[in-house]
PDB file with one MODEL, atoms N, CA, C and O in Angstrom:
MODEL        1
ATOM      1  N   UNK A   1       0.814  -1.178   0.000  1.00  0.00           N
ATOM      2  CA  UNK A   1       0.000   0.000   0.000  1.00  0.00           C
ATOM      3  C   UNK A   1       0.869   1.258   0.000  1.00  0.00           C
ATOM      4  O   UNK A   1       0.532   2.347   0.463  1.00  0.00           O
ATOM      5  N   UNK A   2       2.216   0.911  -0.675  1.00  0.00           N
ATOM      6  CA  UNK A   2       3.545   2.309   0.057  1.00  0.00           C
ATOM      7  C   UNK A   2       3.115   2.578  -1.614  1.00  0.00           C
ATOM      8  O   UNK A   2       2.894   1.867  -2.594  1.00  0.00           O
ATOM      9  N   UNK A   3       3.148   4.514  -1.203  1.00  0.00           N
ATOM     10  CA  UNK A   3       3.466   5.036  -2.785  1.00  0.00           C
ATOM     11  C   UNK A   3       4.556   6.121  -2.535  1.00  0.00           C
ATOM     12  O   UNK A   3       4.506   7.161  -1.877  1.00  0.00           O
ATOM     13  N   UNK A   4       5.443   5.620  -3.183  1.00  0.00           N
ATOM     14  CA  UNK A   4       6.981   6.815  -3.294  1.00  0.00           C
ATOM     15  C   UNK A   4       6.777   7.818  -4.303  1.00  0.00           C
ATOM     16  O   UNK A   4       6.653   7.765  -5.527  1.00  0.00           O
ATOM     17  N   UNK A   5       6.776   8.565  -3.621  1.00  0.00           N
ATOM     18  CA  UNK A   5       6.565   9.709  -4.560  1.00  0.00           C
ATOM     19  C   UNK A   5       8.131  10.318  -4.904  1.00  0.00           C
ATOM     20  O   UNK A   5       8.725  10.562  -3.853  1.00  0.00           O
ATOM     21  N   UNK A   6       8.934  10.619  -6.122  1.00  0.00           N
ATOM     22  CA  UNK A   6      10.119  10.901  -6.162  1.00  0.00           C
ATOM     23  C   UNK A   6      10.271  12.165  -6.971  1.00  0.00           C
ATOM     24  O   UNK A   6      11.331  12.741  -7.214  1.00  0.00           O
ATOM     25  N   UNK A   7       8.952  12.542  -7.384  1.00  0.00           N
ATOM     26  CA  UNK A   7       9.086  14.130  -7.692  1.00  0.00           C
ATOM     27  C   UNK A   7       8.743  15.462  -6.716  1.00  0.00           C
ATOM     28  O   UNK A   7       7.891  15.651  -5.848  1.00  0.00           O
ATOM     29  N   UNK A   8       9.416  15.980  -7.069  1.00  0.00           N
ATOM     30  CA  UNK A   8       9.637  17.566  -6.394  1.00  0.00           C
ATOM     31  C   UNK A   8       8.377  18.047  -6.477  1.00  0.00           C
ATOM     32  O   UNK A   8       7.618  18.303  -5.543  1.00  0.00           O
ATOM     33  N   UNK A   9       8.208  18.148  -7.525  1.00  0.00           N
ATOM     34  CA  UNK A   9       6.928  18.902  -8.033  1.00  0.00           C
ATOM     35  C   UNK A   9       5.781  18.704  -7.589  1.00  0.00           C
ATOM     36  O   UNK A   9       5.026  19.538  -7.089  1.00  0.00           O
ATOM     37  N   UNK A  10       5.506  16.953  -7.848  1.00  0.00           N
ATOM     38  CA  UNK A  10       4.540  16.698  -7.233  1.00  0.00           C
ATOM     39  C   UNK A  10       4.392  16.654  -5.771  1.00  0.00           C
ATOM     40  O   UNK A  10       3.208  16.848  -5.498  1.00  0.00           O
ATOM     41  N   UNK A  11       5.392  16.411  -4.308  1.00  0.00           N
ATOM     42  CA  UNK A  11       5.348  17.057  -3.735  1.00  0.00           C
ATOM     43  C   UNK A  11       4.632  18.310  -3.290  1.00  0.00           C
ATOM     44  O   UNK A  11       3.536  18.510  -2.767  1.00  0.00           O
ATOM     45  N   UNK A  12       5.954  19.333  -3.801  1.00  0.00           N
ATOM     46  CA  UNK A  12       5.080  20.266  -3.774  1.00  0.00           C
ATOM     47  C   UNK A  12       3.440  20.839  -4.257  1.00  0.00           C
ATOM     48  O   UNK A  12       3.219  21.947  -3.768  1.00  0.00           O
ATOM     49  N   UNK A  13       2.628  20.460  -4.852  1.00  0.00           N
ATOM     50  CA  UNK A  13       1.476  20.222  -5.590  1.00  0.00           C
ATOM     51  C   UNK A  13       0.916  19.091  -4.134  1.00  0.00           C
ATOM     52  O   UNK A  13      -0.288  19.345  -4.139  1.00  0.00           O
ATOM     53  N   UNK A  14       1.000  18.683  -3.678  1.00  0.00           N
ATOM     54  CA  UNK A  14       0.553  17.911  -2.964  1.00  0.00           C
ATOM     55  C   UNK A  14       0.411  18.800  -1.620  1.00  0.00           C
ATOM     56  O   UNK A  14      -0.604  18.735  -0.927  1.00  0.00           O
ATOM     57  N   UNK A  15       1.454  19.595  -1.321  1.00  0.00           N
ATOM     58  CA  UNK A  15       1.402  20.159  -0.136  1.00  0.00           C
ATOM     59  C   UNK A  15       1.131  21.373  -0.088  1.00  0.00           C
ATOM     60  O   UNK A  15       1.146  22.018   0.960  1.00  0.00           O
ATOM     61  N   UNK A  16       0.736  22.026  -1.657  1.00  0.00           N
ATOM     62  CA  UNK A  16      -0.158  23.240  -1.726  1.00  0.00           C
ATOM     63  C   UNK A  16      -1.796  22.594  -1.577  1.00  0.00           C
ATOM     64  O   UNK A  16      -2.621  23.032  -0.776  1.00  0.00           O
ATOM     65  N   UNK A  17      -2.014  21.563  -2.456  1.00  0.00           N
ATOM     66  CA  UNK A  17      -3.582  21.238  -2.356  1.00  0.00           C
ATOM     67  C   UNK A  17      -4.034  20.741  -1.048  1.00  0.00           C
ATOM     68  O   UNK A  17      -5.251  20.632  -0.898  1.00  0.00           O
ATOM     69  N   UNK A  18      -3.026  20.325   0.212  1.00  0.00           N
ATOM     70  CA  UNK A  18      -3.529  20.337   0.781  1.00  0.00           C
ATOM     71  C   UNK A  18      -3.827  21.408   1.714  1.00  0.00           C
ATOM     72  O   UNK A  18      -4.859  21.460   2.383  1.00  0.00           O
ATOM     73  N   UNK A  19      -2.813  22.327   1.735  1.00  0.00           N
ATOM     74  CA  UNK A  19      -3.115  23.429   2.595  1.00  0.00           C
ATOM     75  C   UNK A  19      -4.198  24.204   1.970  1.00  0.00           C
ATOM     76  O   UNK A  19      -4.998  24.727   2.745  1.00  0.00           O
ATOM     77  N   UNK A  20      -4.365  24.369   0.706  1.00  0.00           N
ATOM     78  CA  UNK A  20      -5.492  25.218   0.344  1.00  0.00           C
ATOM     79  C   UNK A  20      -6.987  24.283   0.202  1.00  0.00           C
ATOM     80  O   UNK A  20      -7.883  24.621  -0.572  1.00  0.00           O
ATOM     81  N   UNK A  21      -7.059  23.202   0.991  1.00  0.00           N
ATOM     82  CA  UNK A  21      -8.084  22.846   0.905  1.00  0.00           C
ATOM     83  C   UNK A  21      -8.715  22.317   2.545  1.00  0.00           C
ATOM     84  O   UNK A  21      -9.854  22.071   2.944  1.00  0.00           O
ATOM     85  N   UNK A  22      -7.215  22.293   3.276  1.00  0.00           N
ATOM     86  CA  UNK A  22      -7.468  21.878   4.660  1.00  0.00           C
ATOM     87  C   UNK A  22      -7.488  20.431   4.838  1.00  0.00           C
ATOM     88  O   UNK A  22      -8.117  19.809   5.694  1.00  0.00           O
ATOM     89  N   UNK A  23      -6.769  19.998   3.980  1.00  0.00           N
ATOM     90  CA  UNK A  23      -7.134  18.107   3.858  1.00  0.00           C
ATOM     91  C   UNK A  23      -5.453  17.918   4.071  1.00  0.00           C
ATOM     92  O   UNK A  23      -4.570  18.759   3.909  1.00  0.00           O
ATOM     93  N   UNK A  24      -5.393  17.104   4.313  1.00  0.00           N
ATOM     94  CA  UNK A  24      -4.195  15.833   4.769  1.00  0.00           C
ATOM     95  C   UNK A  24      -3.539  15.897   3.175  1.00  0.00           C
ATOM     96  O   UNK A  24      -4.271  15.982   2.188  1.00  0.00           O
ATOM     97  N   UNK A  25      -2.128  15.847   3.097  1.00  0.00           N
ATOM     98  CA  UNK A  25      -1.706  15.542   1.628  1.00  0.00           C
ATOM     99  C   UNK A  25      -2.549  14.104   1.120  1.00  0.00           C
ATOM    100  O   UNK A  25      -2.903  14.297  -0.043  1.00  0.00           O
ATOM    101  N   UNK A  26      -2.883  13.060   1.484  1.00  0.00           N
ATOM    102  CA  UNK A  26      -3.466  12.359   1.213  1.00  0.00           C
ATOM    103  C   UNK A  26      -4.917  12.356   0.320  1.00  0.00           C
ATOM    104  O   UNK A  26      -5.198  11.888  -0.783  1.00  0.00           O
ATOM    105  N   UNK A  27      -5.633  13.044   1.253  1.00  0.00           N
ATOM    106  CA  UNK A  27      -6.944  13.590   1.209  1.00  0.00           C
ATOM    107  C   UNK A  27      -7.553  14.395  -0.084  1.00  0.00           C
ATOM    108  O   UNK A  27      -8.605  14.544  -0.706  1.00  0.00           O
ATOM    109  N   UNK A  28      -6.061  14.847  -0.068  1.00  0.00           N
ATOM    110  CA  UNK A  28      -6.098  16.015  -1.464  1.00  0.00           C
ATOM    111  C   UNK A  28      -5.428  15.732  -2.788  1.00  0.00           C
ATOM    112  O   UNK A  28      -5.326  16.482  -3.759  1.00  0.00           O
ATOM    113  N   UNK A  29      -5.081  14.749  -2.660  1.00  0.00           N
ATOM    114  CA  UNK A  29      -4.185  13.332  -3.476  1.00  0.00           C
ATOM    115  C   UNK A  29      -5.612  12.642  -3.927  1.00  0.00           C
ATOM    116  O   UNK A  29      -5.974  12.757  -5.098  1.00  0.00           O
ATOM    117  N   UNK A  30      -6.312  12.013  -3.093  1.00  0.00           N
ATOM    118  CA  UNK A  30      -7.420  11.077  -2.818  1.00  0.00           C
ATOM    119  C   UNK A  30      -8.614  12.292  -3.712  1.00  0.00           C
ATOM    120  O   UNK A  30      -9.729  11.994  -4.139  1.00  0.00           O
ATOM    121  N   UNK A  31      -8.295  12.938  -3.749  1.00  0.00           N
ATOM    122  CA  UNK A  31     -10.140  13.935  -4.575  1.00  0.00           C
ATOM    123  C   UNK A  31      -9.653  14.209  -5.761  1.00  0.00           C
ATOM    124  O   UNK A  31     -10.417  14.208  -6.726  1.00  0.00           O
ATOM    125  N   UNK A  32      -8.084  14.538  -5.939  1.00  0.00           N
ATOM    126  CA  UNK A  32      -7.629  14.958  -6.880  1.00  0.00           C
ATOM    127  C   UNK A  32      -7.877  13.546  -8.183  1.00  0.00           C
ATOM    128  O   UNK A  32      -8.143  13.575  -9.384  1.00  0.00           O
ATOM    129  N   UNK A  33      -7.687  12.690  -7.434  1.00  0.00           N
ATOM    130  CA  UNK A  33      -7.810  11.693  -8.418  1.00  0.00           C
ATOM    131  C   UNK A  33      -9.280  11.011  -8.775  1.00  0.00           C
ATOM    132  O   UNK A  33      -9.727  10.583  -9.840  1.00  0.00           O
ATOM    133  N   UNK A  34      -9.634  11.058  -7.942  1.00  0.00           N
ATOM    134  CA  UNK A  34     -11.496  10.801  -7.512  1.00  0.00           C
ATOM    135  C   UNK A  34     -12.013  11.727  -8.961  1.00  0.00           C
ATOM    136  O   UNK A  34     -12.488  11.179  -9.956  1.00  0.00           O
ATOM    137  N   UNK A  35     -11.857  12.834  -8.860  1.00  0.00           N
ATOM    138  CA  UNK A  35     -12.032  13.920  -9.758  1.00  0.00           C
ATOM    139  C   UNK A  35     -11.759  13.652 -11.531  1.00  0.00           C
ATOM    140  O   UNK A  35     -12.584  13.620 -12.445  1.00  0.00           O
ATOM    141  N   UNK A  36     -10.407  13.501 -11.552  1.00  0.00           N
ATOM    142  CA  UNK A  36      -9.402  13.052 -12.715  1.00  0.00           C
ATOM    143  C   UNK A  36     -10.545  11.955 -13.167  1.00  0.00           C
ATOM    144  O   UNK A  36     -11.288  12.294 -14.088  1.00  0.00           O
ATOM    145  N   UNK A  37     -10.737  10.573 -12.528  1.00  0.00           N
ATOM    146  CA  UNK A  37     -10.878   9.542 -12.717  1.00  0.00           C
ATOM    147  C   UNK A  37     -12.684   9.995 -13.358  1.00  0.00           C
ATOM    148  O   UNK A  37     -12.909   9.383 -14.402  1.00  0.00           O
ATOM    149  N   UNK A  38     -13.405  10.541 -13.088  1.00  0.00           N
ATOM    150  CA  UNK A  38     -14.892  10.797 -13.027  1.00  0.00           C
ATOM    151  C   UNK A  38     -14.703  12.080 -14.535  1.00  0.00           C
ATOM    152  O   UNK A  38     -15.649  12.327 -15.283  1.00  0.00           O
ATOM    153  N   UNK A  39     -13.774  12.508 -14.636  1.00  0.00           N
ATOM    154  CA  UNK A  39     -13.965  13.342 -16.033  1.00  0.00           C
ATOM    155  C   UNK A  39     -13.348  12.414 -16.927  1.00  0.00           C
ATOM    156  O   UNK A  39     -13.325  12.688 -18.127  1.00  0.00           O
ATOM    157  N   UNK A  40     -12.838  11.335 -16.496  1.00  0.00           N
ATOM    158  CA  UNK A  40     -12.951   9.974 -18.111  1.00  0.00           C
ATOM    159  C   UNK A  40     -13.692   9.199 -17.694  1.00  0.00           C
ATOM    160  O   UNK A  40     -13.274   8.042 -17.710  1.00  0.00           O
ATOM    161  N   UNK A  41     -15.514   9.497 -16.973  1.00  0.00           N
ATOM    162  CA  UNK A  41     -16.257   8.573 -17.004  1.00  0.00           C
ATOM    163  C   UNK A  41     -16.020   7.456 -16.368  1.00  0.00           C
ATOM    164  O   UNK A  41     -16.603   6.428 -16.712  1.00  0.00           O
ATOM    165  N   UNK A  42     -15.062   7.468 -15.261  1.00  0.00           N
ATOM    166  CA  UNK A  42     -14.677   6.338 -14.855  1.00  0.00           C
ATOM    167  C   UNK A  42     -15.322   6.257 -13.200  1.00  0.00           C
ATOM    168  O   UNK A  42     -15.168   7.242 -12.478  1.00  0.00           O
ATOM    169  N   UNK A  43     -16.042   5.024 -12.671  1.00  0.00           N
ATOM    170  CA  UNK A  43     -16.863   5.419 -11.377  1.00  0.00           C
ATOM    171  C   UNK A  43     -15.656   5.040 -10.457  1.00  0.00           C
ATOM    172  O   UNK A  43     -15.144   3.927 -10.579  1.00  0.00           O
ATOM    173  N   UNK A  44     -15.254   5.817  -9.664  1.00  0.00           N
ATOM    174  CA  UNK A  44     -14.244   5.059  -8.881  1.00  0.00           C
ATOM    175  C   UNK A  44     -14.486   3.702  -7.491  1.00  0.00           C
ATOM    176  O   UNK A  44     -13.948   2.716  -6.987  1.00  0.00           O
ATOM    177  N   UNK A  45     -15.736   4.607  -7.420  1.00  0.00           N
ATOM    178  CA  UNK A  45     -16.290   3.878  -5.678  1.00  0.00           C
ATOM    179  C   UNK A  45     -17.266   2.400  -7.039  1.00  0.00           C
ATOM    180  O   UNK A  45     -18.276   1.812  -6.653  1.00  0.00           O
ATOM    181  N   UNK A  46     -16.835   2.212  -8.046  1.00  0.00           N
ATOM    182  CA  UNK A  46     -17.871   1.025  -8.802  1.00  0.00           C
ATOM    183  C   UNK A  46     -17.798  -0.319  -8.186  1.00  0.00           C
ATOM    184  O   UNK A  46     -18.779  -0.969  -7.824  1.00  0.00           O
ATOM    185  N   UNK A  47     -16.314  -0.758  -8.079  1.00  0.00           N
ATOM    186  CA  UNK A  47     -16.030  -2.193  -7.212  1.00  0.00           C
ATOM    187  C   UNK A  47     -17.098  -2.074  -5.956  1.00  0.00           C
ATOM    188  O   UNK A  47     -18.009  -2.858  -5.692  1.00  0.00           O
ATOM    189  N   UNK A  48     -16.721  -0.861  -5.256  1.00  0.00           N
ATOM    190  CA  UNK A  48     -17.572  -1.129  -3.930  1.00  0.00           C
ATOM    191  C   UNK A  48     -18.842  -1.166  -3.908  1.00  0.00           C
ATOM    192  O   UNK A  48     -19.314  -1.936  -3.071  1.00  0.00           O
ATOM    193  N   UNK A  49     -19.942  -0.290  -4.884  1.00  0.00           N
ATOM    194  CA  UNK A  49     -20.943  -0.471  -5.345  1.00  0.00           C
ATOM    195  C   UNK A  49     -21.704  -1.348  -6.032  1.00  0.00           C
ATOM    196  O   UNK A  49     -22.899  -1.502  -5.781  1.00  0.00           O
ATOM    197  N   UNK A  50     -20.998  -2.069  -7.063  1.00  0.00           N
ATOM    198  CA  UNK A  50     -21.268  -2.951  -8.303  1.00  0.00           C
ATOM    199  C   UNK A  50     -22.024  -4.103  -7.213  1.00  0.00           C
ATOM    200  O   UNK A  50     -23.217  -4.348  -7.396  1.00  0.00           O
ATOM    201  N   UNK A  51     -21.531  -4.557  -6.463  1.00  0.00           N
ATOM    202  CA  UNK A  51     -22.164  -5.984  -5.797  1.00  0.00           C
ATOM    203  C   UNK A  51     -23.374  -6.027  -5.026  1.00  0.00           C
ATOM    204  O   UNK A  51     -24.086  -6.971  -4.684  1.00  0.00           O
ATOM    205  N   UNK A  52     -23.481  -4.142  -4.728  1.00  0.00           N
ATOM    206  CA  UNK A  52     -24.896  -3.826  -3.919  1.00  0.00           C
ATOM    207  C   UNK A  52     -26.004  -3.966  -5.386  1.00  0.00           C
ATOM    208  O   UNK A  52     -26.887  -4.736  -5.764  1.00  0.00           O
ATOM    209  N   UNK A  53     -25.506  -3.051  -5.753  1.00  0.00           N
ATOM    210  CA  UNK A  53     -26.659  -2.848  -6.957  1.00  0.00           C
ATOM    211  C   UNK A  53     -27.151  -4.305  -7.825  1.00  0.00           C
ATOM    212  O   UNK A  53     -28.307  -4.629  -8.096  1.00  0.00           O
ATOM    213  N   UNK A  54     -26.106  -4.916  -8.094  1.00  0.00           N
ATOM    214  CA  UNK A  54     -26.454  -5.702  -8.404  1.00  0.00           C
ATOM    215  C   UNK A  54     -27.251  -6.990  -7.531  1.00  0.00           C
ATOM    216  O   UNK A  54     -27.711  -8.006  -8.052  1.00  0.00           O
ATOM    217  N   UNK A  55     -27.267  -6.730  -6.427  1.00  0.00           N
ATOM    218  CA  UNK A  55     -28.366  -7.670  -5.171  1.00  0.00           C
ATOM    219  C   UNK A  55     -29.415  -7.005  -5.346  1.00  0.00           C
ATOM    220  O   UNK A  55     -30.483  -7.603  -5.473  1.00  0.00           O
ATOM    221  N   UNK A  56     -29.357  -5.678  -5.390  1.00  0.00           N
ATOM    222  CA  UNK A  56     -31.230  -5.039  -5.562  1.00  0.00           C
ATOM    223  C   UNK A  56     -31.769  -5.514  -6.775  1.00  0.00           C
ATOM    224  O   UNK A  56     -32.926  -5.930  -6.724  1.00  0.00           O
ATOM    225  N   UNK A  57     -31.001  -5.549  -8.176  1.00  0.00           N
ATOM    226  CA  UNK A  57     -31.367  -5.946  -9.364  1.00  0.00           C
ATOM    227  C   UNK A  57     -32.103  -6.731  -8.886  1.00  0.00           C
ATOM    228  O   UNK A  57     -33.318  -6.652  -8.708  1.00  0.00           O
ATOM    229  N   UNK A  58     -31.298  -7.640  -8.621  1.00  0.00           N
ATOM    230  CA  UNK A  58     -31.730  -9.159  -8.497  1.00  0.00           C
ATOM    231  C   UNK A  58     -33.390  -9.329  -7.522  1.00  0.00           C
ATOM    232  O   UNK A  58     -34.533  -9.657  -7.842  1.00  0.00           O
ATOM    233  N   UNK A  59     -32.901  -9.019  -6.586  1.00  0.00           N
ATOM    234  CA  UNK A  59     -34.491  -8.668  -5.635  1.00  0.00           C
ATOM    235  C   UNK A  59     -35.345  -8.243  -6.078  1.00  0.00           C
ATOM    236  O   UNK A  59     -36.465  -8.498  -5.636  1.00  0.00           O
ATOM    237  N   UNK A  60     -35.063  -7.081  -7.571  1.00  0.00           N
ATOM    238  CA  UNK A  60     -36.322  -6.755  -8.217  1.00  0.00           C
ATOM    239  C   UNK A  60     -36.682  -7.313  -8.694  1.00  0.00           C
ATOM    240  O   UNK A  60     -37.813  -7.730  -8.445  1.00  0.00           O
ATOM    241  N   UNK A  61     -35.770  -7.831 -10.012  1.00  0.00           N
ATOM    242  CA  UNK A  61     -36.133  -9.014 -10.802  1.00  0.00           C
ATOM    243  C   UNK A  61     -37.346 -10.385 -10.234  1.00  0.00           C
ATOM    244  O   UNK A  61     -38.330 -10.942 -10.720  1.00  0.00           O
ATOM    245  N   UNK A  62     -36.498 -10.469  -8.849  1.00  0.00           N
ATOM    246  CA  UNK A  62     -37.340 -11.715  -8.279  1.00  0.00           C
ATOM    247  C   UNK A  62     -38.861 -10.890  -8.188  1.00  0.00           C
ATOM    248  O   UNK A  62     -39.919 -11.174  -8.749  1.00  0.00           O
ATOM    249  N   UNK A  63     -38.627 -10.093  -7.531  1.00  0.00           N
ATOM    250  CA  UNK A  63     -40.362  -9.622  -6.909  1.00  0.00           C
ATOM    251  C   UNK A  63     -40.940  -9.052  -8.658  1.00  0.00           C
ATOM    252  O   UNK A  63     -42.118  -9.206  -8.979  1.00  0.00           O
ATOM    253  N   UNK A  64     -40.445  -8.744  -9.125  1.00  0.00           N
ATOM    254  CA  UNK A  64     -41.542  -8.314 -10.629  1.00  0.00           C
ATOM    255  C   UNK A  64     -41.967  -9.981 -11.411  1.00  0.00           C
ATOM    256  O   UNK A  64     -42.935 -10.158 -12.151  1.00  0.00           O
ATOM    257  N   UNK A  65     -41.062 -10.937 -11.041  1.00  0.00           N
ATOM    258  CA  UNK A  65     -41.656 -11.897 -11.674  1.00  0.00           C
ATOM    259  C   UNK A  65     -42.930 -12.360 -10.333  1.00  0.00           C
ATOM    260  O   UNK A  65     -44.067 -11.948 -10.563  1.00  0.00           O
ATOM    261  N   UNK A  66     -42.825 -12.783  -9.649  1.00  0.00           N
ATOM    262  CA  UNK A  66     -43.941 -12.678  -8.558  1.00  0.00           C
ATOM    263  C   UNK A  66     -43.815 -11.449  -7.297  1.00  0.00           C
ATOM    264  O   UNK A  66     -43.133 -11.326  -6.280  1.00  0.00           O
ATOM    265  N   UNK A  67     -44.925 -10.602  -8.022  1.00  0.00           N
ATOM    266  CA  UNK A  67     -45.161  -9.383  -7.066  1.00  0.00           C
ATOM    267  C   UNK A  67     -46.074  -9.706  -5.987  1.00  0.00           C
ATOM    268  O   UNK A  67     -46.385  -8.807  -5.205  1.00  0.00           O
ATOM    269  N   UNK A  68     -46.602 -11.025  -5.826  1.00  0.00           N
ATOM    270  CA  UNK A  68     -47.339 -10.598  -4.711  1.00  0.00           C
ATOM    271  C   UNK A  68     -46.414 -11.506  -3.250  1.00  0.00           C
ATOM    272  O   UNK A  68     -46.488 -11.172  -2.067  1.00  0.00           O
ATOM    273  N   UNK A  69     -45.538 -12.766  -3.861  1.00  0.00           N
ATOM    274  CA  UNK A  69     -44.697 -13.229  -2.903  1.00  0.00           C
ATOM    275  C   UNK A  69     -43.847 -12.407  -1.835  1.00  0.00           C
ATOM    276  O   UNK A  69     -43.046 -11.532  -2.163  1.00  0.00           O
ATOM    277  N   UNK A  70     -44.059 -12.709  -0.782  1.00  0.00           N
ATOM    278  CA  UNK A  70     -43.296 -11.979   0.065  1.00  0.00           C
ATOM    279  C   UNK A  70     -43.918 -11.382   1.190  1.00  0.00           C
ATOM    280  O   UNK A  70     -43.351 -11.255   2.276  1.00  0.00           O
ATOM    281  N   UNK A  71     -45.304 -10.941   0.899  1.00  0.00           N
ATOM    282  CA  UNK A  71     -45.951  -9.800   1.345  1.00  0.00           C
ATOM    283  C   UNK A  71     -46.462 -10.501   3.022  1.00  0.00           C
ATOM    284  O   UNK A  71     -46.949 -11.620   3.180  1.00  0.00           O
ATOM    285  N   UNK A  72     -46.283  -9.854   3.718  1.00  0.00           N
ATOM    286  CA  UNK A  72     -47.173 -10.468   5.148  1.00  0.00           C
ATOM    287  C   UNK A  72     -48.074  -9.929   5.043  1.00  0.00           C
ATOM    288  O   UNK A  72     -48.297  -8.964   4.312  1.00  0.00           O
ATOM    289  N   UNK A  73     -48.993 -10.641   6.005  1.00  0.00           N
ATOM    290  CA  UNK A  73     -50.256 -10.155   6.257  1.00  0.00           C
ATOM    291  C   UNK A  73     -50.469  -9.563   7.904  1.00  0.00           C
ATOM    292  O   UNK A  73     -49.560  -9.974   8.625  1.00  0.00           O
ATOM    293  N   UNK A  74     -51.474  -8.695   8.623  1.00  0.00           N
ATOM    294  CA  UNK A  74     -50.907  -8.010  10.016  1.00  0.00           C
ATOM    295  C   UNK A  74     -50.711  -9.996  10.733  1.00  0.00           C
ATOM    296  O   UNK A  74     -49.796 -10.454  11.418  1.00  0.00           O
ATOM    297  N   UNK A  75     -51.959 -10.700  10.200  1.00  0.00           N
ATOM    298  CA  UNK A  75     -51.769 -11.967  11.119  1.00  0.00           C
ATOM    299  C   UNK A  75     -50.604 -12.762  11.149  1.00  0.00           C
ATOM    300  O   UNK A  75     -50.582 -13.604  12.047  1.00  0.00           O
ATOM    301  N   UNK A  76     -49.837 -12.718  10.555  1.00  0.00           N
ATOM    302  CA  UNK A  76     -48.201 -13.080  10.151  1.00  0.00           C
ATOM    303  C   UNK A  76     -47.450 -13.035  10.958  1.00  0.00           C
ATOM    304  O   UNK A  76     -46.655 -13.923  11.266  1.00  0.00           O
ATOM    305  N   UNK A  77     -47.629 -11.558  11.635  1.00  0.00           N
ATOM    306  CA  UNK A  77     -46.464 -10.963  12.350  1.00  0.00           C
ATOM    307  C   UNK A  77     -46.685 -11.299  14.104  1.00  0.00           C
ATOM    308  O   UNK A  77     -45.915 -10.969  15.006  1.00  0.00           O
ATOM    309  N   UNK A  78     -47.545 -11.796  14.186  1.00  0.00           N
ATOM    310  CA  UNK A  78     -48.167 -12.710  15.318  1.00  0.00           C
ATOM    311  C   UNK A  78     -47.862 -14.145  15.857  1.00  0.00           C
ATOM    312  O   UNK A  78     -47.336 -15.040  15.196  1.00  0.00           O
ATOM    313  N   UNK A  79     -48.200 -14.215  16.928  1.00  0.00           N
ATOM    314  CA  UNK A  79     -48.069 -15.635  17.256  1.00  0.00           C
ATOM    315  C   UNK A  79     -49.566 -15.997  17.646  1.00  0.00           C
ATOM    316  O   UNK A  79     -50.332 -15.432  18.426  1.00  0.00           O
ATOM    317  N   UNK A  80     -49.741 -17.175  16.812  1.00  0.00           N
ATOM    318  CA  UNK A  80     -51.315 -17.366  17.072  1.00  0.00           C
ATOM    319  C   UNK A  80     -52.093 -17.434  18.284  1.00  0.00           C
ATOM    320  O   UNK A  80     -53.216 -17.048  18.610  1.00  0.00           O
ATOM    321  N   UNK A  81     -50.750 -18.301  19.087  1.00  0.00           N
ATOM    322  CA  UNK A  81     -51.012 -18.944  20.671  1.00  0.00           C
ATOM    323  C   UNK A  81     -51.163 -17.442  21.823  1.00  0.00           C
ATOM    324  O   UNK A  81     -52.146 -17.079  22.469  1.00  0.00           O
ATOM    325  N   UNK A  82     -49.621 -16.756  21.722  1.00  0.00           N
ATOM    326  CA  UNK A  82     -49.604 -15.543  22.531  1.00  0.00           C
ATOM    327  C   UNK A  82     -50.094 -14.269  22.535  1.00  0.00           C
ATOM    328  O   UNK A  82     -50.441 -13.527  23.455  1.00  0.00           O
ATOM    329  N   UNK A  83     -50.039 -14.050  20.486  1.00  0.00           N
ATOM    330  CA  UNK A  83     -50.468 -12.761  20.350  1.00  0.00           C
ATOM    331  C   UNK A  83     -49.503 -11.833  20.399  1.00  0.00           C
ATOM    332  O   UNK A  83     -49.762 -10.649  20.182  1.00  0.00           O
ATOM    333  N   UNK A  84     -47.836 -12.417  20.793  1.00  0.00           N
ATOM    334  CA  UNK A  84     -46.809 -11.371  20.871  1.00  0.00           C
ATOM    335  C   UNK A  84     -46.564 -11.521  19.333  1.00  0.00           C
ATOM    336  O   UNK A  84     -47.146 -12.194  18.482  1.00  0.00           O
ATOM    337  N   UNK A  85     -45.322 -10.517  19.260  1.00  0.00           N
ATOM    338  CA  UNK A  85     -44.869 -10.586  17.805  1.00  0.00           C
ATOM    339  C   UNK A  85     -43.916 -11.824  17.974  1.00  0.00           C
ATOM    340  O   UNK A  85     -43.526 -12.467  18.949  1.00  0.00           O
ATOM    341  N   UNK A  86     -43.755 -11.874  16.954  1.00  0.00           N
ATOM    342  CA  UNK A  86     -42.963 -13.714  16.329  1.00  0.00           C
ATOM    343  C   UNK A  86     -41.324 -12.959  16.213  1.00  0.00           C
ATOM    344  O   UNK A  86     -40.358 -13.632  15.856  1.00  0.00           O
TER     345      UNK A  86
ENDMDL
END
């Protein structure tokens, strides 16, 4: 996870964006590229997203082929014997 940075420049560029933004050289490293990466259309947070979205797909998919599966009824949420919730 080590990144050597061996330019001057960038350095410096690193330790102006962060002071003029109030972020950690990191932080300002971390948006700078967030940024870069999203003006070539590229989603950065997609890995971390891709596996959610694609579980809701799926959950929709299931419930549009049977929309009414699933559904409780108030007597459901009961216990027949006690009357507490289940």
């Amino acid at each position: 996870m080590g990144l050597n940075i061996k330019n001057e420049r960038v350095h410096r560029l690193a330790r102006e964006a962060a002071r003029v933004t109030g972020r950690t050289q990191t932080g300002a490293i971390e948006e700078a590229l967030v940024r870069l990466l999203r003006e070539y259309d590229v989603d950065p947070d997609q890995a971390r997203t891709a596996p959610v979205v694609d579980r809701v797909l799926a959950i929709a998919a299931q419930w549009q082929a049977d929309p009414g599966r699933g559904h409780l009824r108030a007597e459901d949420l009961y216990d027949e014997v006690t009357g507490l919730p289940r």
